[in-house]
N, C-alpha and C positions, 0 to 999 in steps of 0.2 A: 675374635670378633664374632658379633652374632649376625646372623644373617638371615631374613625371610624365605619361609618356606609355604609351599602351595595350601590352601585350604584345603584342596585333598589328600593331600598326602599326610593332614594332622586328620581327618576324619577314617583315616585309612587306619591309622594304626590308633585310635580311640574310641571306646566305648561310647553311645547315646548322645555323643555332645552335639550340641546345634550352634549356629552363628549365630551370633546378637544381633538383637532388632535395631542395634545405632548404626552410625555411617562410618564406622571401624573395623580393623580386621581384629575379630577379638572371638571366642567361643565358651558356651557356657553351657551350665547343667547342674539340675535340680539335685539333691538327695536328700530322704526323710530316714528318720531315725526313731527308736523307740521312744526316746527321752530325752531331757537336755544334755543329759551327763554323757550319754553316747553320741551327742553330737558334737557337743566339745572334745573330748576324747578327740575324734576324728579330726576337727580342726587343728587340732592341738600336734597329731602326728604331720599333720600338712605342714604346719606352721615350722617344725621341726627340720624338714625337708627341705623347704622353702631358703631358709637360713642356711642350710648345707650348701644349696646347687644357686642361690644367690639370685632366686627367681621367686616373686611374691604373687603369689593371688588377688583377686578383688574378689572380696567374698561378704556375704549377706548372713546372718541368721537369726533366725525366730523360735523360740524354743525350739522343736527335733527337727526342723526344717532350713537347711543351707544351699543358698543359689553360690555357684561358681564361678566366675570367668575369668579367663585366662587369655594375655594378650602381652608383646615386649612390647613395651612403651618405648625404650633408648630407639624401635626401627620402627614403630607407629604399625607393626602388624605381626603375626604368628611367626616363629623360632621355633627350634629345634629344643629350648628348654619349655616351650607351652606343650610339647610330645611328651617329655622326659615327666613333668609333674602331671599332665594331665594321666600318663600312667599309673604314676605311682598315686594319685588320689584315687582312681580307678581299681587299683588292687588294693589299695588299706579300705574302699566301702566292700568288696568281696567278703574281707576278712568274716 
């Protein structure tokens, strides 16, 4: 079972993410990229992930430019898997 965890305790252990401007527990964050092909790429490793740990993103993109956010819908607010992928998207844009 999933279970909601504190806004700070996901901004504690997250790189730059902010809270979204709606009336939901949900957190997002920008990233730009050379080109399209490097931005897919990236989505693409998300998307991969995503499918693994059985947690999907709501994601935006405009050729090299992708908005994120991340929230579990099944508890209507932040999980311990919006930690898990918001890391691992966090270390694949390092790469």
């Amino acid at each position: 079972m999933v279970c909601k965890v504190k806004i700070d305790d996901v901004f504690s252990k997250l790189k730059s993410w902010k809270e979204t401007s709606d009336d939901r527990e949900a957190i997002t964050k920008d990233f730009k990229f050379l080109d399209f092909k490097s931005a897919f790429t990236f989505m693409t490793s998300i998307a991969l992930k995503a499918e693994e740990i059985g947690h999907h993103p709501e994601w935006f993109n405009v050729y090299n430019k992708i908005t994120i956010t991340l929230t579990t819908h099944d508890i209507q607010g932040l999980s311990d898997k919006d930690i898990l992928l918001g890391q691992f998207i966090d270390n694949q844009y390092e790469k």
